[in-house]
Phi, psi and omega in degrees: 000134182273203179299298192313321209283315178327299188289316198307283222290315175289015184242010194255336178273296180323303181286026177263312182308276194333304172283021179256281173330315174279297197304346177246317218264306163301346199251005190064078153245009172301135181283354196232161165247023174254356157312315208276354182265311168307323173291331173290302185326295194295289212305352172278287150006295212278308186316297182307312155318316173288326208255285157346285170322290180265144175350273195257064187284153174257172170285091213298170190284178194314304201304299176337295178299331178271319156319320207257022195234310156305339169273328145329285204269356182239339199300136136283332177267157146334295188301326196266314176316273172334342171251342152273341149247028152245011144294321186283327163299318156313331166294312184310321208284319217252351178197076176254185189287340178207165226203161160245127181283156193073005189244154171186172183273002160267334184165139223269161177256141176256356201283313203210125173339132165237160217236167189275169166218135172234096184311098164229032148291315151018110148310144167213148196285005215221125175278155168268327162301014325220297183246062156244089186312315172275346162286352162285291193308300187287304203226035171322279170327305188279316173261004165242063152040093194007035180297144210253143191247169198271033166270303197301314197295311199286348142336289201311314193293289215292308189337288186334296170288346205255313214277339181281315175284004163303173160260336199223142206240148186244133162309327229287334153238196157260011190293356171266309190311320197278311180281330157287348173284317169315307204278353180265307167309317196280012190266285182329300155328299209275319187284343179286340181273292197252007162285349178296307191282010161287343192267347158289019189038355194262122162341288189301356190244335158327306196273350164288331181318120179340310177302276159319321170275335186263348157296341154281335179321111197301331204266000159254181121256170215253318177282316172310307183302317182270354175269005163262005174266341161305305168308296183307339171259352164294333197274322150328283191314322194288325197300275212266034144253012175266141154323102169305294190279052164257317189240321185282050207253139197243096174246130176323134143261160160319331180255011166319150185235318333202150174249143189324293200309323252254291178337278188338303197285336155294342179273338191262331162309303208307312196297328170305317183258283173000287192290331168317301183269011182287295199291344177274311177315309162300331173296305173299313179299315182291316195292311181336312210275298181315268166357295204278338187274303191283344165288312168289343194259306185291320186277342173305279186303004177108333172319312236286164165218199168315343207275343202252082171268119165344117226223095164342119147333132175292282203291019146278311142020269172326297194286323196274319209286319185283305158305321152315289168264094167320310197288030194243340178324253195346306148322330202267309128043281192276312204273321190286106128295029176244118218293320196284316176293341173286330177260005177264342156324288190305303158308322187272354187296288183305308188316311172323332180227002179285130140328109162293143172277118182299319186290114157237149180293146182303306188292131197287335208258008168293324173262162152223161150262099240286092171286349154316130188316293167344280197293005161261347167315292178312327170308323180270032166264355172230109190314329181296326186280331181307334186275267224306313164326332185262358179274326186299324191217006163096141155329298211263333161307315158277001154293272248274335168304319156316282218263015129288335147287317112057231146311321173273239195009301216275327173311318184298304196272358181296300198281314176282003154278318177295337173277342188260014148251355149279007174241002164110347176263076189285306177294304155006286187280340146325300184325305190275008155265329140334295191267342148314286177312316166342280184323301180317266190310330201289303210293002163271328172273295200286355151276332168284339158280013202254297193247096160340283188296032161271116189265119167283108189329109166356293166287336164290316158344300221261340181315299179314322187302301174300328193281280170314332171280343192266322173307312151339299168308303214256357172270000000 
């Protein structure tokens, strides 16, 4: 028999396993749910073995991928979540759905154009038919293998913020660990789909993306759903820059099934997955941004058509829910780190409240207006607009938008002095790191001469710091 014929028959035995294992699992005739946990371990196993395992393993079927995507989303044990979801990020990796050719993780070919490849027979966890009420409703199940259409993610999302927003997370299922594990994968899933075709610039390879169809969907809303990923990663952030054994607590219930060892093994998992979703969110949020940026770029040039409807930017999104709750700046703030969106956050933020110049020239091309973290730097040389900004949005707010601005500038010209001493423009970038910190230490003495009794933040304290050793440096 050869290999091909070898792999088709055993991926033709799994799914026989599988329906024998649900079918004693629906009739109750296990008395437990632990027969049906020992049966899942091996039917994952046997899966990882076929598929995984050998060199040239195929990709398992459709029915296949969805047994092991219903045990994601239904597992009572620890052993079965956890195990079903590092087989499907192994599945992502090792056979995915969309791909650039010439491309690999040794090395890219510069020779011949590389092209999207799109698998589109591919299982995928996300139905694509999105608003075709009768293949969700009537044949869901059946023909995306339980696969989720985008009211359940913005379910999954609402869980998600009402479970977070506990102080004390209750044991009595396993059902938070199980649903942020769901919410990572479907990341993973959503980033695997579109950063290729976001990096072929073409509109048309775009608006296909998983991502972009379930965010067009008539069946969210769309400003709802992100002010609750807004929550949920402000909610994050408080979770673990707070005494973790204060709030990260696992309480027993009376209806627990749960086993002593299980707690345990959940109290030492949760802070691990806790912070993975805090960083899968933020990954949804960049794409999100990312999406709205190549949508604005097609409609300028002509792409865009009826079908492509219009939408609130996520980051005016961003901007109002941060302008509304102030005190969520300084949170979201701390969690988010991905540089160029974090300073274009900060910069359109500070914009929103800097006192614009009343006086204009006749000629128009005499003002320009500096939109750059610099030129917002430059705005607190003048005390009346610095006074009205810190009454508009508070002292310690407006540190932290500066030293967060900071940092991403700094990050941002940092990574481009290193490219530019393989293209030869070294000094160019050394300057503007220079007259960034300059700019950085002014606007800061003018804040302090401006409000006296103002106590400096910690993180501006090690910002100032950096800033003067980098001047140090580099003069």
């Amino acid at each position: 028999m050869s290999k091909a014929s070898l792999s088709h028959t055993r991926l033709w035995i799994l799914e026989n396993v599988w329906a024998k294992i649900t079918s004693i699992y629906t009739l109750q005739i296990l008395s437990d749910t632990s027969g049906f946990m020992y049966a899942g371990i091996a039917f994952l196993d046997a899966v990882r073995a076929s598929s995984i395992v050998p060199e040239h393993g195929k990709p398992p079927t459709s029915k296949i991928y969805a047994a092991v995507f219903h045990m994601l989303k239904t597992g009572k044990s620890l052993e079965l979540v956890v195990g079903s979801y590092k087989l499907l990020v192994d599945l992502n990796k090792r056979f995915p759905r969309v791909y650039l050719s010439g491309m690999d993780d040794s090395r890219i070919s510069y020779n011949s154009p590389s092209q999207l490849v799109v698998v589109k027979e591919a299982w995928s966890p996300i139905i694509e038919c999105l608003d075709n009420a009768t293949a969700v409703g009537e044949a869901g199940d059946k023909q995306s293998g339980g696969s989720l259409d985008p009211s359940s993610f913005h379910v999954l999302i609402e869980e998600l913020a009402e479970i977070l927003s506990e102080t004390k997370f209750l044991a009595a299922t396993i059902k938070p660990l199980r649903n942020m594990l769901l919410f990572q994968y479907l990341v993973i899933v959503f980033e695997d789909d579109f950063l290729p075709r976001n990096a072929t610039l073409n509109w048309s390879m775009q608006r296909e993306s998983l991502l972009s169809l379930l965010l067009g969907s008539r069946k969210i809303n769309f400003k709802g759903l992100m002010k609750d990923c807004m929550a949920i990663i402000c909610q994050l952030s408080q979770l673990l820059q707070s005494e973790l054994g204060k709030h990260l607590v696992l309480q027993e219930s009376s209806e627990s099934k749960l086993s002593k060892n299980c707690y345990s093994a959940l109290s030492l998992a949760l802070l691990g997955v806790l912070k993975d979703t805090c960083a899968s969110m933020e990954k949804l949020l960049v794409m999100i941004m990312d999406l709205d940026v190549a949508r604005k770029k097609a409609n300028i040039e002509g792409y865009t058509t009826r079908a492509d409807s219009p939408r609130t930017p996520l980051i005016d999104i961003i901007l109002d829910e941060l302008a509304y709750h102030k005190d969520s700046v300084p949170v979201f703030l701390k969690v988010f780190s991905e540089p160029k969106w974090k300073l274009e956050i900060v910069v359109q933020y500070l914009s929103k409240y800097i006192t614009k110049p009343s006086v204009r020239t006749r000629k128009p091309n005499d003002h320009t207006e500096d939109s750059t973290f610099v030129g917002a730097l430059k705005c607190f040389s003048n005390k009346t607009s610095t006074k009205s900004l810190i009454k508009k949005i508070g002292a310690d707010v407006v540190q932290f938008l500066l030293a967060h601005g900071y940092q991403a500038q700094l990050s941002i010209l940092s990574k481009g002095n290193a490219d530019g001493n393989i293209a030869g423009d070294k000094e160019g970038g050394v300057g503007a790191l220079v007259d960034l910190c300059h700019t950085f230490i002014s606007a800061f003495d003018s804040l302090r001469s401006t409000d006296e009794h103002m106590e400096i933040l910690s993180i501006v304290k090690e910002a100032l710091f950096t800033a003067a050793t980098i001047i140090s440096m580099k003069s």
